[in-house]
Phi, psi and omega in degrees: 000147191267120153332141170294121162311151166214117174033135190065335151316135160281130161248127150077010166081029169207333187257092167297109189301130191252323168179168177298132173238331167214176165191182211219190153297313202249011180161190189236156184200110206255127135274146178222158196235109168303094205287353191232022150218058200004084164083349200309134186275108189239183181229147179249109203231105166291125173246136180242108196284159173294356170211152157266010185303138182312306169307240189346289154336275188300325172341274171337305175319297168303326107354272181324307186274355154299304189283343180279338199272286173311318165262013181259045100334328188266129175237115201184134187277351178255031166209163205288158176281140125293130180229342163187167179258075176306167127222117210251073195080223186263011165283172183237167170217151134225148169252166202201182157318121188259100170298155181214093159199225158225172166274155182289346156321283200300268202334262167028284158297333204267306176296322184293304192276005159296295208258318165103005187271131155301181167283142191267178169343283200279355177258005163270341177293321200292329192270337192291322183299317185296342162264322187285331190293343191284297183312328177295305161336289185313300173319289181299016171231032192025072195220126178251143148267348169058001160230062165267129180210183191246033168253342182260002185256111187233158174243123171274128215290157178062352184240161200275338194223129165325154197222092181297145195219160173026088185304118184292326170328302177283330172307303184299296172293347177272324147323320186275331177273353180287287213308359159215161189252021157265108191278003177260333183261096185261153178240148202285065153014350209233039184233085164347284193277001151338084173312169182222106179300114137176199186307167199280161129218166196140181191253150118288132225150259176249328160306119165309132165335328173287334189290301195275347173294295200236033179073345164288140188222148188212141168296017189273314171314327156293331186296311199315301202309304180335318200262328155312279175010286206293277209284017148293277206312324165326319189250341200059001153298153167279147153355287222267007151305332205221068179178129162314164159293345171274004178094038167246181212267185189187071173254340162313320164308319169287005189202153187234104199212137168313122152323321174284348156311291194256045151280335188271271181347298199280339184278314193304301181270016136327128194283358176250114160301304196302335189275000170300177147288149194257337142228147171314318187285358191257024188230324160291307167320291169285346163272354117354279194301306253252315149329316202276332158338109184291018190272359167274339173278102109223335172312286196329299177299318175292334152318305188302327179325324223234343164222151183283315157310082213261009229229337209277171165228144163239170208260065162233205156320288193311189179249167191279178177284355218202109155262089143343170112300303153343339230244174205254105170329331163305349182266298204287145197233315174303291183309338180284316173293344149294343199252354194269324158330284183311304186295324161267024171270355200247312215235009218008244210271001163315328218310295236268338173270345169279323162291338180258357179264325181277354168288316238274309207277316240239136157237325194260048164303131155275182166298319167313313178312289212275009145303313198296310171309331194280301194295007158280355185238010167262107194320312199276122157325271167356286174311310182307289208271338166294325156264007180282359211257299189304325170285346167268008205255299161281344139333299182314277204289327179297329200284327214282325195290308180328294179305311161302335200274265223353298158305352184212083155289332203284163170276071181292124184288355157289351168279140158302129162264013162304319185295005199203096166273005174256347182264333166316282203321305201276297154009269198311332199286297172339278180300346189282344183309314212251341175233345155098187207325328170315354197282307184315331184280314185281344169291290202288343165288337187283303149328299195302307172320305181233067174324334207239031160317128172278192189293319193305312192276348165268004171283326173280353160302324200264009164276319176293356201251017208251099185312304193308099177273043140254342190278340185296302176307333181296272171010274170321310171301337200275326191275333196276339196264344262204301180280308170318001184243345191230000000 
């Protein structure tokens, strides 16, 4: 077995070892100091065969520097430069970037024993916008990574967006070439939708049953790790904290979440790959739609409803009575999350970093200002003016509801049911039961299409949207006892 370099050793006549920072089965992984980029700080991630015998050494060799080609392809501002392939005696090396953050691990824990709270909804939704454009990248260069955890995902100080680390890839295939004493059988990488056969690497855990069974891998096998991730954080459990004794996962109990979340969540860690997102964008794509939904602006009105001063703004807790233009964009808290919403269907998981830097410089920006500032930063002019529209559209049309609904909150069938966001509110929760997320889409096509339904009659639209007509039948009763109680 090859010895731990140690502190001061030179590599390759340029990479000053500075000490070990982690290691594994399959290898050593040095910080290091570049001596021919004054001092720069980089990491160095050694792999070690299991014999130095010649014929096998190079095998390895030649292999190992196949797969090293392959990941220095990837140009992502969130996952580290590759910067060179060594081979030092009989060591292997590739450097790489040197992150200086913590892992999500470590944040993680640090956040338990602070607060003793796991992470909610939306700031796992926001990290989930933040990760998924990576897998995606990757996927589309036919690369899997196959260790994702939340020891391989880091925030880099001072920054905003997550950083995927230590790619499995070369760990997989070098594994796969130890492990038979046929030096021919290699499986071919350069087939996206292929599995990839050989020894496991990966977490137990957090690796999906194809993975950890039988060595296969999909890019799906990345969604599985991923989604595993999200309900650590949710719950504050270890993986295996949050499974039955038959292995299915049982996480709902420990988190309190919107159905269409852990519809997204329960698809991700389905035990059958074919039964996943099948890519990271068809997972951006439904939490996107789900975005587009006006229902945190209509929560605001339905509150203003409730106080008599519709004009005033107070400094508190609540949301304000009124979205003002005028009014210091720091109140509304529901509108930011709707407008942050919105704003990454234009720009994706940046949106939350554009937002928090102009609160950051700006906090009492009216609203109007800070549409107009968020919407300079969207590049294509067009795109820009398209959401500058939209958002003023629902300002507009949100104010208008406000103002008509006030005398008829109750669910009158003569009333339009744009006006009563609570009995909408209650709709959507409903259909989502019965058709899962899609409910939300069909609501706001149904409106938009007939704005002036009363509730009877859009309830008998959205009964049509139901294939099962006995469920079609619940669906209706449940909604009919819901207007009959208010």
């Amino acid at each position: 077995m090859i010895s731990e370099i140690q502190a001061g050793t030179l590599i390759n006549h340029r990479y000053l070892i500075n000490g070990l920072i982690g290691q594994g089965g399959f290898g050593r992984t040095y910080l290091a100091f570049d001596k021919h980029r004054f001092d720069e700080a980089c990491v160095l991630k050694e792999f070690v065969p299991a014999t130095t015998q010649g014929n096998i050494f190079n095998k390895s060799k030649e292999l190992f520097e196949r797969e090293a080609k392959v990941l220095s392809q990837l140009k992502h501002p969130q996952i580290p430069k590759f910067l060179a392939f060594i081979v030092d005696g009989q060591r292997l090396f590739i450097v790489q970037e040197y992150i200086d953050g913590k892992t999500y691990s470590q944040i993680f824990q640090e956040r338990l024993t602070r607060t003793g709270k796991p992470f909610s909804e939306s700031e796992v939704k926001t990290w989930l916008q933040g990760i998924l454009p990576i897998l995606e990248y990757i996927h589309l260069h036919k690369i899997i990574h196959r260790d994702i955890s939340l020891d391989n995902i880091m925030l880099p100080n001072n920054k905003t967006q997550p950083v995927l680390i230590d790619f499995g890839i070369v760990k997989q295939k070098l594994t796969q070439f130890f492990s038979t004493s046929n030096l021919n059988q290699e499986n071919n990488f350069n087939n996206s939708h292929s599995s990839f056969q050989g020894s496991v690497v990966g977490k137990i855990g957090y690796s999906p049953p194809e993975q950890l069974r039988l060595g296969q891998c999909y890019p799906s096998s990345d969604i599985y790790a991923l989604g595993v991730c999200a309900i650590v954080l949710l719950t504050g459990r270890m993986p295996y904290l949050l499974m039955d004794e038959s292995l299915n996962w049982r996480w709902q109990c420990y988190t309190k979440v919107s159905q269409f979340f852990a519809n997204i969540l329960d698809k991700m860690l389905s035990e059958k790959a074919s039964d996943r997102f099948q890519f990271a964008n068809e997972i951006i794509l439904e939490i996107n739609n789900q975005n587009k939904s006006t229902q945190s602006l209509l929560n605001v009105f339905q509150r203003q409803s409730k106080q008599p001063n519709t004009n005033s703004f107070k400094q508190n807790s609540e949301a304000p009575t009124q979205l003002h233009p005028q009014a210091p964009i720091s109140l509304n808290r529901e509108f930011l999350e709707d407008f942050q919403q919105q704003l990454t269907s234009f720009v994706g998981p940046f949106a939350s970093v554009l937002v928090q830097d102009t609160l950051e410089k700006s906090p009492h920006l009216a609203v109007d200002e800070f549409i107009e500032i968020i919407s300079n930063q969207i590049p294509n002019k067009q795109r820009a003016k398209i959401f500058r529209d939209r958002i003023k559209v629902l300002l507009e049309s949100a104010s208008e509801r406000f103002n008509s609904s006030i005398p008829s909150q109750q669910s009158n069938e003569n009333n339009p049911a744009m006006t009563n966001p609570a009995f909408l509110n209650h709709c959507r929760q409903q259909l989502t039961s019965f058709v899962g997320p899609v409910a939300n889409i069909i609501i706001e096509d149904t409106l938009a299409k007939h704005p002036s339904l009363t509730p009877k009659q859009l309830v008998e639209t959205l009964v049509s949207e139901i294939p099962s007509e006995q469920r079609a039948r619940e669906f209706k009763e449940n909604i009919n006892k819901y207007i009959v109680c208010t």
